[in-house]
N, C-alpha and C positions, 0 to 999 in steps of 0.2 A: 145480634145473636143469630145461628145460624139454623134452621128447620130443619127436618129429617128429612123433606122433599128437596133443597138444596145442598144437601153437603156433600148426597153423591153423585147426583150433577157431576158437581166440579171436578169431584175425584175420576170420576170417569174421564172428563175431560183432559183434567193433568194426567192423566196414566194413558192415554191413548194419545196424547203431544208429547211425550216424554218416548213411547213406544216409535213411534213415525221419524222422530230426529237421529232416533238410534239402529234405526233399521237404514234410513240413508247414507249414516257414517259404516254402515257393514258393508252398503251396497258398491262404497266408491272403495273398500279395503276388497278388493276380489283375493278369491282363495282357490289356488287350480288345483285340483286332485290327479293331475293325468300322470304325471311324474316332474324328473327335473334333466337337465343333462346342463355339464361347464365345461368349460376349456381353459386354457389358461395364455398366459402371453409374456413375453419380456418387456422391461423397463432398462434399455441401455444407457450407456455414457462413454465416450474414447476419452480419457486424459491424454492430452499431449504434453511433453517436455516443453515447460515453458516458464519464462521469467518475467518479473517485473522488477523496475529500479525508481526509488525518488532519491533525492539528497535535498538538504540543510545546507545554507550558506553559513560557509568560514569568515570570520569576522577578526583580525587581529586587534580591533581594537580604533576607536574612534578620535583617541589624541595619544598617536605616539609621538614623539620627539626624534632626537636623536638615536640614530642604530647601532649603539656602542657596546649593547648587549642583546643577545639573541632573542625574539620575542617568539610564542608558543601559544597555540592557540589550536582544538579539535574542531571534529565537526561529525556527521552520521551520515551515512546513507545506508537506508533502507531495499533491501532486497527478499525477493518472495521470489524462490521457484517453488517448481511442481518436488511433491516427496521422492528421495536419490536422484536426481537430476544435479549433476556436475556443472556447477558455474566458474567463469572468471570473471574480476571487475579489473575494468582499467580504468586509468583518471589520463585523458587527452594534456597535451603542454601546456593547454590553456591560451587565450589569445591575445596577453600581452608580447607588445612589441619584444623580437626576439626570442620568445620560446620555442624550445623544439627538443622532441622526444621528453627526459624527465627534467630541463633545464627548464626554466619556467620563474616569469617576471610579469609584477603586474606593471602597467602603464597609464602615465599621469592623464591629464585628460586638457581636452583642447588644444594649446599651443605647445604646452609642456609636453618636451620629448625627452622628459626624465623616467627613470623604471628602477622597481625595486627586486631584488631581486629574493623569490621562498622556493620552499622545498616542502613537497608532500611526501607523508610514509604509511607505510601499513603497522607500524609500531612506534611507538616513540622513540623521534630519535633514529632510527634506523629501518633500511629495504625501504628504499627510493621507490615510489608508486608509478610508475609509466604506464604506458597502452600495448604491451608488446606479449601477446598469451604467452605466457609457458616460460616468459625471463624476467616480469616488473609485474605482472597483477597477480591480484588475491584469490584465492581459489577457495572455492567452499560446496560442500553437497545440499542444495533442498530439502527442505523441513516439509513444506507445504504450507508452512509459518513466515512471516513476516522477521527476519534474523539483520540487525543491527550491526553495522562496520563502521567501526572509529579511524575517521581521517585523521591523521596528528600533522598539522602546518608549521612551519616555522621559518621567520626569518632572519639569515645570518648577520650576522656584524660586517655593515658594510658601509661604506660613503653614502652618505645621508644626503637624499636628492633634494628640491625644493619641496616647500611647504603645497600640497596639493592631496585631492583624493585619488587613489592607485586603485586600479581593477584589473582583473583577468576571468573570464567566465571558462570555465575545465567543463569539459563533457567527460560523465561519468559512463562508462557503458558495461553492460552484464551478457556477459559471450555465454551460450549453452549450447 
């Protein structure tokens, strides 16, 4: 129980610790009365015309047979330019033996000097996909967006070489 000679003690004491903790949280909040003056400043950025390219590997397929009928088979490459920036994509011949300009043949591997012979387009089925601006690639304007291009492969009916895996690696490239 508390006496009437202790209770204001304390009170005094809480009321003059409570006073001192809040007078130093005033002291370290300073407050200028002189006036104020700003300025201000820019926050730049230059966008340049520019692109970027990946691609997906085209896959005909892991047990074809015989080439007695046409096989067909897509694939994507991805392209991001800068917003209205004018691109072309071209797809290289690719580096099976024999390729050149849109002719283009994968080639067997090791001793086998057999090749198969496909065709890339910008549609199914037709406009031969080459590397040559302005007569075989794809033309497209910049989103600023990542914009999706469907390779369509296909390979014709042709004499069916030995049993082997066929490659050709095509560089895709995006002109701006």
């Amino acid at each position: 129980m508390q006496t009437a000679k202790t209770f204001p003690r304390r009170a005094i004491f809480a009321a003059v610790t409570a006073l001192s903790l809040c007078a130093g949280s005033y002291a370290d909040a300073a407050v200028y009365s002189n006036g104020s003056k700003n300025t201000t400043f820019d926050v730049t950025l230059t966008i340049i015309a520019d692109c970027t390219i990946a691609a997906s590997n085209l896959s005909f397929g892991g047990s074809q047979g015989v080439l007695a009928t046409a096989v067909t088979a897509n694939t994507s490459l991805n392209v991001t330019c800068t917003n209205t920036t004018p691109y072309n994509v071209g797809l290289s011949a690719g580096t099976g033996t024999g390729s050149s300009g849109t002719t283009r043949f994968m080639s067997g591997t090791g001793a086998n000097l057999g090749t198969v012979a496909f065709n890339l387009f910008q549609a199914s089925g037709n406009t031969v996909w080459g590397n040559t601006q302005g007569t075989d690639t794809k033309s497209g304007t910049g989103t600023g967006m990542a914009q999706s291009i469907t390779v369509y492969g296909q390979i014709p009916v042709q004499t069916t070489p030995q049993p082997d895996s066929y490659k050709s690696t095509i560089t895709a490239t995006v002109y701006f």
